[in-house]
C-alpha positions in Angstrom: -1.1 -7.1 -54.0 0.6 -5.7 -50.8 -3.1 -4.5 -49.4 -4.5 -8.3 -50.1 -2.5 -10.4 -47.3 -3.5 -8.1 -44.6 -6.9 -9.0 -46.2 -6.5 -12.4 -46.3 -4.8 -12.7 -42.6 -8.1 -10.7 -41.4 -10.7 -12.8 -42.9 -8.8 -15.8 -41.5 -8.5 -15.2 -38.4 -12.3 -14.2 -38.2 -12.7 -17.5 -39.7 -11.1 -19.0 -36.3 -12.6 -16.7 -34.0 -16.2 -18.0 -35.7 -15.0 -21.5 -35.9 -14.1 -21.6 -32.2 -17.4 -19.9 -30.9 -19.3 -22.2 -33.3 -17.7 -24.8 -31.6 -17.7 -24.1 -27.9 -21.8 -22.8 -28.5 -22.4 -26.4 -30.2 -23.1 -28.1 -27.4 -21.0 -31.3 -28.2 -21.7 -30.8 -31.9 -19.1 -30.1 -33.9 -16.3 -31.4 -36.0 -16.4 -35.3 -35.8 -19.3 -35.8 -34.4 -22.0 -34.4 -37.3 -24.5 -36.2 -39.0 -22.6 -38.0 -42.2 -19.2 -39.0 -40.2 -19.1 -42.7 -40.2 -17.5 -44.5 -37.2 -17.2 -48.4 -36.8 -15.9 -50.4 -33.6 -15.0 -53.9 -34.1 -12.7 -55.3 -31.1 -9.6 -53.2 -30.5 -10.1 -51.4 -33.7 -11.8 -48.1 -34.6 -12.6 -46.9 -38.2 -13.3 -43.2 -38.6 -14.1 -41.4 -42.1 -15.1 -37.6 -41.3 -17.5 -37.2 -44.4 -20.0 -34.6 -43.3 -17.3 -32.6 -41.5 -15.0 -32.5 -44.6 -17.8 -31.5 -46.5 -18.7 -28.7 -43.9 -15.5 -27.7 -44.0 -15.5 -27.1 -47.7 -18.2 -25.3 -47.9 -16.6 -23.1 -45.4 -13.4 -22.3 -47.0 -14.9 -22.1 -50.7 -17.2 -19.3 -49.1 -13.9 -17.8 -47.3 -11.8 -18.2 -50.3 -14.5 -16.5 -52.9 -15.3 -13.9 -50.8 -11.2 -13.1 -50.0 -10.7 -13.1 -54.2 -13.4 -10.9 -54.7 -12.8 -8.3 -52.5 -8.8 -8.5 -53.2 -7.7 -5.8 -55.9 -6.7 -6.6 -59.1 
């Protein structure tokens, strides 16, 4: 147990490190502005729902996560 959150701390922060070059190489693309995130002006107010990023997103950590769980002892 005491060798897995050295693990875990590693693969997350290569997680950010890919995260922030993913989104400095996109090009404008990136969270909140993907295909699938619905935005809606009417007047003064703005609705925002985030579907194909929070989809993304968990796609990424479930990838993270199993790959952290397998490679951790037991």
């Amino acid at each position: 147990m005491d060798s897995f959150i050295p693990l875990a701390l590693v693969l997350g922060g290569v997680a950010l490190v890919v995260v922030g070059l993913g989104s400095r190489l996109g090009g404008g693309r990136g969270p909140g502005r993907l295909p699938g995130d619905l935005r809606a002006r009417r007047g003064p107010v703005t609705f925002y729902a985030p579907l194909g990023t929070s989809l993304l997103l968990s796609i990424i950590l479930t990838v993270v996560l199993n790959l952290a769980f397998c490679a951790a002892p037991r």
